[in-house]
Legacy VTK file of the C-alpha trace (Angstrom):
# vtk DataFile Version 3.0
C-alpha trace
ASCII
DATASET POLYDATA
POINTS 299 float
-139.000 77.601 190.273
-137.779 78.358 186.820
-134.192 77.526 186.772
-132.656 74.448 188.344
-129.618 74.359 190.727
-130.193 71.009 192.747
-133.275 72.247 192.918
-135.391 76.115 194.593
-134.630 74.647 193.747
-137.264 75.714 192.692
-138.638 77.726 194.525
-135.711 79.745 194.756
-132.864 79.810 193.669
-129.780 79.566 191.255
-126.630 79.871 192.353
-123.870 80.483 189.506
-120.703 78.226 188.689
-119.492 80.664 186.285
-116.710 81.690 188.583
-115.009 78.261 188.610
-111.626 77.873 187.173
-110.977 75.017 184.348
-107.974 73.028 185.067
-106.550 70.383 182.916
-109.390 67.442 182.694
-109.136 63.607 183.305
-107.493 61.357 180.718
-109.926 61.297 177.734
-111.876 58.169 176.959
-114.241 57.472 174.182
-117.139 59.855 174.369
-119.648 57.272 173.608
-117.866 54.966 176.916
-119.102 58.057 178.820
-122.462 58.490 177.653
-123.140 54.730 178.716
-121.651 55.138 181.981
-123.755 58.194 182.569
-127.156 56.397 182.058
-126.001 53.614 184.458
-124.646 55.931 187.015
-125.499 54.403 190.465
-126.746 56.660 193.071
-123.759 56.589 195.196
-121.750 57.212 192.606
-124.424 60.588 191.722
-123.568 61.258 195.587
-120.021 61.357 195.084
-120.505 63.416 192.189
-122.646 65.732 194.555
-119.794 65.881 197.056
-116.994 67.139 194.669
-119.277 69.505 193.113
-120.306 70.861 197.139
-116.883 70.974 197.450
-116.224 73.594 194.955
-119.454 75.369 195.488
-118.358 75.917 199.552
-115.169 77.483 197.863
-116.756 79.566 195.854
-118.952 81.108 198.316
-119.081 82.811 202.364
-119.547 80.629 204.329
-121.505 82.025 207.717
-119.519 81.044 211.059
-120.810 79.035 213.992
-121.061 81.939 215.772
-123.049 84.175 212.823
-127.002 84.684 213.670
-127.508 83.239 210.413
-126.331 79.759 211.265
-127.692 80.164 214.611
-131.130 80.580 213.377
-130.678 77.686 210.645
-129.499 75.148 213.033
-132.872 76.255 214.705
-135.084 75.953 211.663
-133.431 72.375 210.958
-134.204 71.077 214.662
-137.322 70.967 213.970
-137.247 68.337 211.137
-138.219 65.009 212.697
-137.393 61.688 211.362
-134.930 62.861 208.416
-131.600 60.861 210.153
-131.376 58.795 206.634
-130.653 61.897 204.515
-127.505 62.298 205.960
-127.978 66.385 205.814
-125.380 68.762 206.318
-125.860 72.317 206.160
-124.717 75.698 206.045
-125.295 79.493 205.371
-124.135 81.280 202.322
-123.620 84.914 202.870
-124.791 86.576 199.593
-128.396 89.290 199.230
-129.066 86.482 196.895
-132.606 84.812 197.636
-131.608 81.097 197.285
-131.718 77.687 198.891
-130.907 73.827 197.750
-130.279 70.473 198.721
-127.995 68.302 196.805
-127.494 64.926 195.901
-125.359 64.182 198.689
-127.054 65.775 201.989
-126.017 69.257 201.565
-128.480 71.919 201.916
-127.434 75.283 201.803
-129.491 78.287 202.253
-128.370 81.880 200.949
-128.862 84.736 203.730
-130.818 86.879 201.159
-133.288 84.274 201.825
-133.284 84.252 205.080
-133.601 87.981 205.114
-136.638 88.260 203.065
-138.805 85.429 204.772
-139.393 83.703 208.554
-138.361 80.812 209.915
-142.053 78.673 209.438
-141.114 79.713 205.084
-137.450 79.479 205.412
-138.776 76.136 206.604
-141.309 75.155 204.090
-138.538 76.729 201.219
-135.796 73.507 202.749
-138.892 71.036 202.870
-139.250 71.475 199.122
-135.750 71.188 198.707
-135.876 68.335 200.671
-138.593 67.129 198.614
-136.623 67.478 195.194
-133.988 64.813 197.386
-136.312 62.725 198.733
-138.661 61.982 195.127
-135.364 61.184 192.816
-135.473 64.907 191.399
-131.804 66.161 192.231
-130.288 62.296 191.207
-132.344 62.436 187.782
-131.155 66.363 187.463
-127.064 64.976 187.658
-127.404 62.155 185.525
-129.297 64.090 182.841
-126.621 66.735 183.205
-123.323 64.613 183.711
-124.600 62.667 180.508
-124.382 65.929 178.491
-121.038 67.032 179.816
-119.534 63.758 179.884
-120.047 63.568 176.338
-118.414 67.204 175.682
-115.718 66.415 177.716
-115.479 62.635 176.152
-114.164 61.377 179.532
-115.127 58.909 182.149
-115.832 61.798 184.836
-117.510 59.834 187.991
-114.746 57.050 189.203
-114.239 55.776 192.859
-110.793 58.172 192.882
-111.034 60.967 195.486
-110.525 64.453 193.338
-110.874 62.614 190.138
-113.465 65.130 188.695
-111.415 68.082 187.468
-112.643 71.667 188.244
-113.552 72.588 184.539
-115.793 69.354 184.702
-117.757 70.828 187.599
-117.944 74.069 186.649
-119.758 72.919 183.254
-122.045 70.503 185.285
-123.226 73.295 187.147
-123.587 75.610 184.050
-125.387 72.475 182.584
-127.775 72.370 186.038
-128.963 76.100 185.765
-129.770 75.912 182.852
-131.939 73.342 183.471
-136.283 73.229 184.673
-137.740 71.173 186.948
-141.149 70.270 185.608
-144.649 71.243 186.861
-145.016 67.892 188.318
-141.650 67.816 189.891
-141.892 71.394 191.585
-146.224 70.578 192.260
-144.854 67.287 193.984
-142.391 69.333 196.221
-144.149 71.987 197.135
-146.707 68.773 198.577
-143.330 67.602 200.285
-142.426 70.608 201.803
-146.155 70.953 203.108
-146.249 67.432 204.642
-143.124 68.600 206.292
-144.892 71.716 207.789
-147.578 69.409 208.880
-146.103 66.983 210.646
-142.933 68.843 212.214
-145.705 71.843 214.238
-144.868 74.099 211.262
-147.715 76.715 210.028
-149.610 74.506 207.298
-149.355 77.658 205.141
-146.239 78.114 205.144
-144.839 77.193 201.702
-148.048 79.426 200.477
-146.259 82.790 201.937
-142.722 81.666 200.915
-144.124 81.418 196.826
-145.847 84.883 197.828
-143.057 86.481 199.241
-141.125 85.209 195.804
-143.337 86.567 193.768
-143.260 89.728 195.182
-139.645 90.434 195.630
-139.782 88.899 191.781
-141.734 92.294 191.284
-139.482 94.390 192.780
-136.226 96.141 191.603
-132.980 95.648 192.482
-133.617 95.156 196.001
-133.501 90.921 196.670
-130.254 89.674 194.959
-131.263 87.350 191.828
-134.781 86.846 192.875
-136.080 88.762 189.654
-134.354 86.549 187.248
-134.876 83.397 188.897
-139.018 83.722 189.417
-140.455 87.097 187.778
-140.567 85.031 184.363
-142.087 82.073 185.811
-146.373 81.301 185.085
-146.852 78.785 187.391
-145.801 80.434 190.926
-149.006 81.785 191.303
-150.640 78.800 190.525
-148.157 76.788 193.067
-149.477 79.585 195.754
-152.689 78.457 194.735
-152.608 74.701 195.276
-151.073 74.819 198.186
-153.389 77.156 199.708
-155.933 74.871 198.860
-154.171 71.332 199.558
-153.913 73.381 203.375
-157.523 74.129 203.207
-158.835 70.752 202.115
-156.978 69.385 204.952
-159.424 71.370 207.369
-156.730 73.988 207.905
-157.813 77.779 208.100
-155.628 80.396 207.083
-156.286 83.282 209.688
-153.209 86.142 208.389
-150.898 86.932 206.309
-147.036 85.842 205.982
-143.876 87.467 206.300
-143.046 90.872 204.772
-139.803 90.368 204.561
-136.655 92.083 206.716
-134.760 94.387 206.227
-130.594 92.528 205.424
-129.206 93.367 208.644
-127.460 90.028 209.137
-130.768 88.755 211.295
-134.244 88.622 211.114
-136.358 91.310 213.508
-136.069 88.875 215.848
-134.084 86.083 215.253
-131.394 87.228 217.613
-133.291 86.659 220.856
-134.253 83.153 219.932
-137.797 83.184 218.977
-139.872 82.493 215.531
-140.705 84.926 213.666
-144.046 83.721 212.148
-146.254 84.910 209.475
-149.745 82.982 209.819
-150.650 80.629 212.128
-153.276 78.076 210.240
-155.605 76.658 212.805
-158.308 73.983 211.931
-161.761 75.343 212.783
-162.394 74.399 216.578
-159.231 74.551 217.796
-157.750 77.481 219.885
-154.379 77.314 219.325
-153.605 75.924 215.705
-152.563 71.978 215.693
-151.191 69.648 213.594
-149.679 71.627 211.837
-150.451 75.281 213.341
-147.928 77.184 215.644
LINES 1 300
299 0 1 2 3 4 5 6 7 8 9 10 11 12 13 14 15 16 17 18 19 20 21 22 23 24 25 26 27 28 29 30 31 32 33 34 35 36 37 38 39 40 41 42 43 44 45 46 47 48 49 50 51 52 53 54 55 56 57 58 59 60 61 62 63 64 65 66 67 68 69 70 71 72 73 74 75 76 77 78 79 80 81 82 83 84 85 86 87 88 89 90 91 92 93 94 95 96 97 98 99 100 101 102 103 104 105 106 107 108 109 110 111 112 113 114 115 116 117 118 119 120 121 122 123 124 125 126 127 128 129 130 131 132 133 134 135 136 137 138 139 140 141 142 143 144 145 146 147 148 149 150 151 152 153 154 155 156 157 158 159 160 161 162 163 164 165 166 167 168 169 170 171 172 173 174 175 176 177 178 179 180 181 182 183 184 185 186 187 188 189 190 191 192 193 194 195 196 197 198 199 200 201 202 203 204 205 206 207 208 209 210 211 212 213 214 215 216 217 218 219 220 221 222 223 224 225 226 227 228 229 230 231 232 233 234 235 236 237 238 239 240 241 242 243 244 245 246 247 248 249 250 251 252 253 254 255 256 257 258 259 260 261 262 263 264 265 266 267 268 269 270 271 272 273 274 275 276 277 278 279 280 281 282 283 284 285 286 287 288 289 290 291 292 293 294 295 296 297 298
């Protein structure tokens, strides 16, 4: 992924801030008080950050109901991450043709329905494991203490503090300019997309999973005006291919044999073709050689 909201994100995704309101900021301190705090930030005080900034991105955005096929289908995609209790995830559906997904600092993941639209539930899957992944290896923590740093010293306040509400709207809103307009590197986003595959292989997901979700983004990044912000966010970006690539043959190496292709896509009806009744709509099913019905890791 090219641009950097939390993450997808890497693989997929920025999400805009530019719609939040400023409102009158904390009581100013010395600037260079802030830029010290911000390079000793602790990591609960990075998730409390997170939180606030969740706060005002759920605000900002749709949120799908219980009862929406959307959320039904997510809270089916997450159920089958094992052994994640420590993350503390919470999650939700943002209604939006935008093709997006992240996890932030603090447990939230959120995954756009453009997304969700344009790829099956083993990719949807893979896209959240790399999110996850971006959690899990210090990525999103390192991302909002390089960019509170930055703003902090703009601002030349004190912005994380142990006060509920103490980070002021304008504050946010520039941390999360500050985010997009940051890159994960090519280790970071090679390292996830490993994550995300591990995930796939140890949770019964197709092993090639991740390898159709950077396909699918590459393709809707060649299309026109069809898949929300997908374009912007990955028809620029050189190394999506070569992602595709590695993980194709990480999958491989592991003995796993890629016997068809991934998802196509679906058309933004508000489900996938067949989401509603229940059931998976899966692209390939990688099988090791030997085995009838795809294990450890095949469907």
């Amino acid at each position: 992924m090219k641009k950097l909201l939390f993450g997808i994100t890497t693989l997929l995704m920025m999400a805009s801030c530019s719609t939040m309101n400023v409102v009158n900021p904390n009581a100013a301190i010395n600037a260079g008080a802030a830029a010290i705090q911000a390079l000793t930030i602790s990591d609960a005080q990075i998730a409390q950050l997170c939180s606030q900034y969740m706060t005002e991105m759920d605000k900002q955005n749709t949120i799908a109901p219980a009862s929406s096929d959307y959320t039904q289908r997510l809270n089916r995609i997450m159920a089958k991450f094992k052994n994640i209790d420590k993350l503390n995830l919470n999650y939700k559906v943002y209604q939006s043709k935008t093709v997006n997904a992240f996890a932030s600092g603090d447990g939230s993941v959120r995954v756009y329905s453009g997304l969700m639209d344009a790829m099956n539930d083993d990719e949807v899957f893979a896209v959240i494991g790399h999110e996850l992944g971006h959690l899990i290896n210090k990525d999103v923590r390192d991302a909002y203490r390089n960019a509170y740093l930055i703003v902090a010293a703009r601002y030349g306040i004190a912005a994380v503090n142990t006060t509920a509400g103490a980070i002021s709207t304008g504050f946010l809103g520039d941390l999360g300019q500050q985010l997009a307009s940051a890159a994960y590197s090519r280790r970071q986003e090679t390292q996830a997309d490993e994550t995300a595959f591990q995930f796939c292989v140890s949770n019964g997901v197709d092993p090639f999973a991740m390898y159709h979700a950077l396909n699918v983004l590459l393709k809707l990044g060649g299309s026109t005006g069809s898949q929300g912000s997908v374009t912007q966010a990955f028809s620029d970006h050189p190394d999506t291919q070569k992602r595709a690539t590695h993980i194709k043959e990480m999958a491989e190496a592991a003995g796993y044999k890629l016997t068809s292709t991934g998802s196509a896509g679906t058309i933004s009806t508000g489900t996938t073709s067949n989401s509603s009744t229940g059931t998976t709509n899966t692209g390939s099913t990688g099988v090791k050689p030997g085995k009838k019905t795809g294990k450890k890791g095949g469907k």
